[in-house]
N, C-alpha and C positions, 0 to 999 in steps of 0.2 A: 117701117111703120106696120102695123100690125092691121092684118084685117079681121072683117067681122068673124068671122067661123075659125080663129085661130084659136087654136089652147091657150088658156088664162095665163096658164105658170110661163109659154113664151113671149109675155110682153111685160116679165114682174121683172122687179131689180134683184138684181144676181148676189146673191151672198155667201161667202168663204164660211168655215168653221174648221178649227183645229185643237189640239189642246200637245203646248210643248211646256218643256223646263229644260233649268238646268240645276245643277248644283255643286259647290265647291268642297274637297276635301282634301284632305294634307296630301299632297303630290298631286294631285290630277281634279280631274271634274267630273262630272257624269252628265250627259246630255241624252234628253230621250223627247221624241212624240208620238202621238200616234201616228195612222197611217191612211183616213177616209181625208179625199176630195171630195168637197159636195158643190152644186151650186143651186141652190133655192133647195128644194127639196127634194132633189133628184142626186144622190152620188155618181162622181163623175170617175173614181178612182179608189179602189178598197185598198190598194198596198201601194200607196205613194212613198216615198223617204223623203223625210223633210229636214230630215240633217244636212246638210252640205256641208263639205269641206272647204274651209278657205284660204289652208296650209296645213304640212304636214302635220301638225299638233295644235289646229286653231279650224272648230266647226262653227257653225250658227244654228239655228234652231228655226224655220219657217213659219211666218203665218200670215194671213191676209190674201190674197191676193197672191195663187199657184205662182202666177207669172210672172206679178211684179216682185214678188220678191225671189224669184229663181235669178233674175235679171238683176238683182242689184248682189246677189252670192256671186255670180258669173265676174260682175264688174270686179268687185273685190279679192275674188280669188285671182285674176287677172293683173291688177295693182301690187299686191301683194310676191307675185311670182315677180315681176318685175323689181320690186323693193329690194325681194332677197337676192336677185342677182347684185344689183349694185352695190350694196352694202354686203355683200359674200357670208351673209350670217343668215338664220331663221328671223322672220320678224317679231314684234312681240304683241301679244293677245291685245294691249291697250291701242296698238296700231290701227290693227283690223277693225275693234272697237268703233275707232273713229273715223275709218274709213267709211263704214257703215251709218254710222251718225252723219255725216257730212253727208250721202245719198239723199240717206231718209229725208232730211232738212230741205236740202235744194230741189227736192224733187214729192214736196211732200204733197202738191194741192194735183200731182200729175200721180204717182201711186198709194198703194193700198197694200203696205209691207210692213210689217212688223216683225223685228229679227233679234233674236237675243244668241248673242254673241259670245264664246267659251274656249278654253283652251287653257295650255300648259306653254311659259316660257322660263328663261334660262333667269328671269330677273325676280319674276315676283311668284310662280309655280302658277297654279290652279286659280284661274282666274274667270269669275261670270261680269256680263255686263248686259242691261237691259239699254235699249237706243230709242224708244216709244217716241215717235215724232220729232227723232231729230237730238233728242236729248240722250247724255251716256251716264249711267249710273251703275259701279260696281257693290254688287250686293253680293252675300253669302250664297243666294239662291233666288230662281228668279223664274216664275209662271207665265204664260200667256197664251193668245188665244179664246174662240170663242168657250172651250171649255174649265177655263181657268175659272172660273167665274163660279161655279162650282163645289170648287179644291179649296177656297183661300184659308175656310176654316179648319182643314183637315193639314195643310202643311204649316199653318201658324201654330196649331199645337203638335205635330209630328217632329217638327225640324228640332233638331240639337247642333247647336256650335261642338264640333269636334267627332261629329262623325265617321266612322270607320268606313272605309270606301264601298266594302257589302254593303252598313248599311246604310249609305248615301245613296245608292242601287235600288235598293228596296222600296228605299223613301221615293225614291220617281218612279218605280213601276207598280206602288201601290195609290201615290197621284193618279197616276196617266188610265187605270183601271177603273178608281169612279168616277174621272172626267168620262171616260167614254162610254159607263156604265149611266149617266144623268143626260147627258148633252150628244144631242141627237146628230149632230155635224161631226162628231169625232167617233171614232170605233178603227175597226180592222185589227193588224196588230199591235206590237209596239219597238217601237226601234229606241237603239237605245247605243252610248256607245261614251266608254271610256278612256280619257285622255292623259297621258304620263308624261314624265321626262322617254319613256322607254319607245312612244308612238300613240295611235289609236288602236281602239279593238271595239269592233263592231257588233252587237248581237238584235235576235229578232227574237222575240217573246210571242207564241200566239197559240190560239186554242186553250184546252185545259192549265197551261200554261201560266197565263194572266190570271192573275187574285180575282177569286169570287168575295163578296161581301154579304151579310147579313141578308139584306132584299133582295138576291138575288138567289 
């Protein structure tokens, strides 16, 4: 409980901001976010990675809740290592998917995770899926986060079915540039990382780096 002489912003409710994507192209995906923890109005963390791995060629994308949704990556990735031992193969991105979904669901009135779910497997290639409360929905490409909110009209008319993996690249680090250039909960740099039949490949975009835009 808060006493009288305590700072205002210590007794306010805590609030997350992030801005991720992902996106599908012929053999792989591209998954990126930025990299600011905030919480109220205070950043808690300027170069977080909100990518997690949840096998060798299957990331997620963070948002909500730093914790709660490290905690249900962890679970997953932990399920999943187990999976492929048993079944002596890679698992496949729709697995993970639904591992994830199943979390969210059971666990949805106790966290504050939102996780969009990507990768390459041996069945269906380059695979996105958004899991918003439980629910799994594969799409060509998929936003989220406070920052998204933002973007939708800049990737509704950006996006082309058939994208060249450059420029499916471009397309999320030209997103993820004016999420964090509008929406004050996202910024630092931006991570970013592409997924094959060949593995993942990691990069970090920052400084002069990241797209300036018109207003800026």
């Amino acid at each position: 409980m808060s006493g009288m002489g305590d700072p205002v912003w210590t007794a306010a409710e805590v609030h997350t901001g992030t801005t991720i994507i992902a996106v599908e192209f012929d053999g792989g995906v591209i998954v990126g976010s930025d990299s600011r923890v905030s919480a109220g109005e205070a950043v808690t963390n300027r170069v977080f990675n909100k990518l997690a791995p949840l096998h060798d060629r299957i990331y997620c994308a963070l948002s909500g809740s730093a914790a709660d949704a490290q905690a249900v990556a962890d679970m997953v990735n932990y399920y999943l290592d187990m999976h492929s031992l048993d079944m002596e193969e890679a698992p496949l991105v729709l697995a993970a998917a639904n591992l994830v979904k199943g979390i969210s669901y059971k666990y949805k009135e106790e966290l504050l995770a939102h996780l969009i779910v990507a990768g390459w497997d041996r069945k269906k290639g380059g695979q996105v899926y958004g899991t918003l409360g439980g629910s799994l929905t594969r799409q060509p490409f998929a936003i989220g986060g406070s920052g998204s909110s933002y973007i939708y009209g800049y990737v509704d008319a950006a996006y082309r079915r058939g994208m060249s993996r450059e420029e499916c690249a471009q397309f999320a680090v030209n997103a993820l540039a004016l999420a964090m250039n509008r929406d004050g909960s996202s910024g630092g740099v931006i991570y970013l990382v592409t997924v094959t039949k060949a593995g993942a490949e990691e990069k970090i975009i920052s400084g002069s780096n990241i797209p300036l835009f018109f207003d800026e």
